[in-house]
C-alpha positions as CSV (number, residue, x, y, z in Angstrom):
1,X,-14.1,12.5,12.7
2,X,-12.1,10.7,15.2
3,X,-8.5,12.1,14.5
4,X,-7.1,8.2,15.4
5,X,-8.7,7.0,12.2
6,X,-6.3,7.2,9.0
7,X,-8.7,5.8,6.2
8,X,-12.1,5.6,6.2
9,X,-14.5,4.6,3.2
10,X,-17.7,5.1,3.8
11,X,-20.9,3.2,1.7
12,X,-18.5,2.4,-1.1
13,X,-20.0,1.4,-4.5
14,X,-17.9,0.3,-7.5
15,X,-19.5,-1.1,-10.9
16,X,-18.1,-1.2,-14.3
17,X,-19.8,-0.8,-17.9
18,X,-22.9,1.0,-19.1
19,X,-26.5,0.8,-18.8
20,X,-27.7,-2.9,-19.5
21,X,-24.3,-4.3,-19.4
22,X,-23.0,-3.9,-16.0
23,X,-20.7,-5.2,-13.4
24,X,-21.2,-4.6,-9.7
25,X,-18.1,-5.5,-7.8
26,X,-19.0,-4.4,-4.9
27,X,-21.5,-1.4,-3.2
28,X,-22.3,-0.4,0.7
29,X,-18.5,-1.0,1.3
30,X,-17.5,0.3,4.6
31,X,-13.9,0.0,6.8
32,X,-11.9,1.8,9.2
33,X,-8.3,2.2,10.0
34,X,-6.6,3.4,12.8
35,X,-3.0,4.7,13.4
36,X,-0.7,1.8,13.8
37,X,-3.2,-0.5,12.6
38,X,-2.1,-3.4,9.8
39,X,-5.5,-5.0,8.3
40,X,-5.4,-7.9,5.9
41,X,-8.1,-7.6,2.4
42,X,-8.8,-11.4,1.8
43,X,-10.2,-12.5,-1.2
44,X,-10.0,-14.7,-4.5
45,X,-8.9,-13.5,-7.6
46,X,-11.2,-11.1,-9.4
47,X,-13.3,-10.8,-5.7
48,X,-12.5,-6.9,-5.9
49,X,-9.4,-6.8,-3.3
50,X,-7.3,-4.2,-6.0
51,X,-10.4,-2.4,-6.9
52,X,-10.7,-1.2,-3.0
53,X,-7.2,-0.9,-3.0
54,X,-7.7,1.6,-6.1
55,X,-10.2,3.4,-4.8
56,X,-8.8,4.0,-1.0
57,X,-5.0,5.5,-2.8
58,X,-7.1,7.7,-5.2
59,X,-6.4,6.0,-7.7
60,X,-10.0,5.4,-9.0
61,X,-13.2,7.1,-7.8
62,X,-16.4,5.0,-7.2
63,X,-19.6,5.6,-8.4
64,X,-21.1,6.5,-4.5
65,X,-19.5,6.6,-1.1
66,X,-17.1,8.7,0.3
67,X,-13.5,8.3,1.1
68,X,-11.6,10.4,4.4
69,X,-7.7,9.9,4.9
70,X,-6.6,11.7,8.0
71,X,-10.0,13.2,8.2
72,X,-10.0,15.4,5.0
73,X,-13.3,14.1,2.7
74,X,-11.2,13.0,-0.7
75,X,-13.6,12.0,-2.5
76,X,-14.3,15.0,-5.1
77,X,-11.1,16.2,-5.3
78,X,-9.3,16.9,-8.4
79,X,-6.7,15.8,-10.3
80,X,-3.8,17.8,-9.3
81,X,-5.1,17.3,-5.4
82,X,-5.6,13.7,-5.6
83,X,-1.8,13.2,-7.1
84,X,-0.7,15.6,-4.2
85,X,-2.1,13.6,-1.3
86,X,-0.8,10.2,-2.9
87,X,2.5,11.5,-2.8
88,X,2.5,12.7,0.7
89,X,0.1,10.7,2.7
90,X,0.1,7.2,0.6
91,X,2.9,4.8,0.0
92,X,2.0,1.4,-2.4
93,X,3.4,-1.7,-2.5
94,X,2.9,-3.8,-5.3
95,X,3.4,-7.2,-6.0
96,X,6.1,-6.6,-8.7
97,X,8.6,-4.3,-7.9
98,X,8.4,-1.2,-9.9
99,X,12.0,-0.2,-9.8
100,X,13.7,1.6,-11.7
101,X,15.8,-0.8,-13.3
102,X,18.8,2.1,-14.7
103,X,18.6,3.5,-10.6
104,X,20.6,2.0,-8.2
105,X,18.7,1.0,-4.9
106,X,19.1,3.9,-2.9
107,X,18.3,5.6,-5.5
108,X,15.2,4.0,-6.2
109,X,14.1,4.6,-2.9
110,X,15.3,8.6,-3.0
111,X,12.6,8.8,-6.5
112,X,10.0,9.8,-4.1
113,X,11.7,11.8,-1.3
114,X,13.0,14.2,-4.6
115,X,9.9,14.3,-6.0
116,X,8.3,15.9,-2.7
117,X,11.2,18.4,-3.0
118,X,13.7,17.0,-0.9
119,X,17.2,17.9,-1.6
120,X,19.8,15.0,-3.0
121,X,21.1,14.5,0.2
122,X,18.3,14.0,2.2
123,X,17.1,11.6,0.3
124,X,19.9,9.8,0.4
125,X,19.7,9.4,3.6
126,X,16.7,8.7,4.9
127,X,16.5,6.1,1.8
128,X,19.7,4.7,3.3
129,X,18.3,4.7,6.7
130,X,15.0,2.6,5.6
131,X,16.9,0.1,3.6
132,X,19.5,-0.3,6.2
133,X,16.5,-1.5,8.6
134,X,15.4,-3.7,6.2
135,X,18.8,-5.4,6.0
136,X,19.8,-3.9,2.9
137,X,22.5,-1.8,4.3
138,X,25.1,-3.7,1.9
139,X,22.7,-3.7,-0.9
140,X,22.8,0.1,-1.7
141,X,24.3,0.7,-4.8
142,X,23.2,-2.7,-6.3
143,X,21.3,-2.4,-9.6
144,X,17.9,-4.4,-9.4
145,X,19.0,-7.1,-12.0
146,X,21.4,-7.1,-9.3
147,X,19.2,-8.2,-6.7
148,X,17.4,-11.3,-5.7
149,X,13.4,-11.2,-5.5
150,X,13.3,-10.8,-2.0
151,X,15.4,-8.2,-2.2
152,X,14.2,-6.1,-4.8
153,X,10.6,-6.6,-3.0
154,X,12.8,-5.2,0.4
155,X,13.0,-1.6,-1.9
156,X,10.3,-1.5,-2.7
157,X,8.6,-1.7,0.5
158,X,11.5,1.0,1.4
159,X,10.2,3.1,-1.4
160,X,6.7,3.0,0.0
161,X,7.9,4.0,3.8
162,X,10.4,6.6,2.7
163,X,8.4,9.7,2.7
164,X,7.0,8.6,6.5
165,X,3.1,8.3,4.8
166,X,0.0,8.2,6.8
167,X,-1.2,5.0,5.2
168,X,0.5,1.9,3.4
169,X,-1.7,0.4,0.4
170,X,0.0,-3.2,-0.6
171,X,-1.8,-5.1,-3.3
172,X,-0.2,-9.0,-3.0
173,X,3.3,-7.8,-1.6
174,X,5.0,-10.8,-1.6
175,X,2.8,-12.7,-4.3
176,X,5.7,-13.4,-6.7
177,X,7.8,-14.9,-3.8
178,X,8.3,-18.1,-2.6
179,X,6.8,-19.2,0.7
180,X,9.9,-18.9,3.0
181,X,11.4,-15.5,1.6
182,X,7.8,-14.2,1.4
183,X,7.7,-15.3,5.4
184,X,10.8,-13.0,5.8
185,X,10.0,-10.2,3.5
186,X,6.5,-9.9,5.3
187,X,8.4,-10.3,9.1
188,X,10.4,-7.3,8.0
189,X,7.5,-5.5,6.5
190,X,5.5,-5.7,9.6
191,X,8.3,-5.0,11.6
192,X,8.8,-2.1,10.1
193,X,5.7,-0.8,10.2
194,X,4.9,-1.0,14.0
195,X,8.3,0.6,14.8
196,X,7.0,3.3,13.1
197,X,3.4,3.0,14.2
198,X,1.9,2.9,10.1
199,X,-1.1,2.0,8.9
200,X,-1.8,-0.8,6.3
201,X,-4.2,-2.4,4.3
202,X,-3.0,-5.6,2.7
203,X,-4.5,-7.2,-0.1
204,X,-3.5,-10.9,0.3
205,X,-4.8,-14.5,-0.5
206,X,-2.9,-16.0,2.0
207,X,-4.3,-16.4,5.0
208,X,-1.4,-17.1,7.5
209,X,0.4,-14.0,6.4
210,X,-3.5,-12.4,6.9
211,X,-3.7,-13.6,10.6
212,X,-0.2,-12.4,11.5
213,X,-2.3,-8.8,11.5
214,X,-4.4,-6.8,13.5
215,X,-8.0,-7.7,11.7
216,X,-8.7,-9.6,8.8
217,X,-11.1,-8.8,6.5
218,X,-12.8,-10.9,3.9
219,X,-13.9,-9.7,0.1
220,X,-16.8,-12.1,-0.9
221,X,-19.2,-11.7,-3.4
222,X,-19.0,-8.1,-3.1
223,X,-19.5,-7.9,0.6
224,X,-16.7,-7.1,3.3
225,X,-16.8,-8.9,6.9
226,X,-14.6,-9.1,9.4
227,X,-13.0,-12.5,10.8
């Protein structure tokens, strides 16, 4: 496999249910990513867009297809492998926070960096390093009930770039933001990632942040095609 391509899911299939009572959400699901790449998942509600999302960070297995980060076939993998590959090669990005609400934010963003077995200080500084390019340099030891929404969406997307992944998996990441601080989380966000030459997938159903990309593609009744 071409060693340029971070994520590829190959004749994807996904249904819910049992026998005489199921619910195809999508099947013969294929996409590529490259390094550096940022590609929007467009789609109404319900169209699927977390399900793929799911299913690409390991965090649910579909019923055929296969999946390849950095070239390594993941798709029978157990457990304990799956959970070790999401904490190395995946970041997510949600569209609520997550954070820690009794952490500070530096220390929200050091929860993964320890957990790969990174000493204290280490994490501390690269999560002061990430949140510092994000503009939250002044921010550090603010509590999240300390923050604004913008700002508690800025750790979290420093969370998800802290342990340098091979692939960024954001399902709606400014969703629960208005329109302008949504347009400046997302500016950050994508500067972010092309200073440090990351891959995305974005689940999103808005379509100007979507064309601000590198490809757009478009979840409809349980087909993908790109715009």
């Amino acid at each position: 496999m071409n060693n340029n391509i971070i994520l590829s899911l190959k004749n994807i299939k996904r249904e819910y249910g049992k026998k005489d009572n199921k619910l195809l959400i999508f099947e013969n699901m294929n996409i590529e990513i490259k390094k550096g790449e940022l590609v929007a998942l467009v789609g109404q509600s319900g169209s699927g867009k977390s399900s793929l999302l799911h299913i690409a960070g390991l965090l649910d297995t579909p019923n055929e297809g296969e999946i390849y980060i950095n070239g390594a076939n993941c798709s029978s993998l157990s457990d304990r492998k799956r959970t070790q590959i999401r904490r190395h090669e995946i970041g997510f990005i949600y569209q609520f926070h997550h954070l820690l609400p009794e952490f500070s934010a530096i220390e929200n963003v050091a929860v993964p960096l320890r957990l790969n077995g990174n000493t204290k200080k280490i994490s501390h500084n690269r999560a002061q390093e990430i949140l510092e390019t994000l503009g939250m340099g002044h921010r550090l030891t603010h509590m999240p009930s300390e923050l604004s929404g913008g700002e508690q969406q800025r750790v979290a997307i420093a969370r998800a770039f802290a342990i340098n992944p091979s692939l960024i998996l954001a399902d709606e990441p400014t969703g629960n933001l208005d329109p302008n601080t949504a347009d400046h989380v997302y500016a950050e966000f994508h500067k972010l990632a092309k200073e440090q030459n990351m891959s995305a997938l974005i689940a999103t159903h808005n379509m100007a942040l979507a064309n601000k990309m590198d490809r757009v593609f478009v979840l409809e009744n349980g087909q993908l095609v790109e715009k």
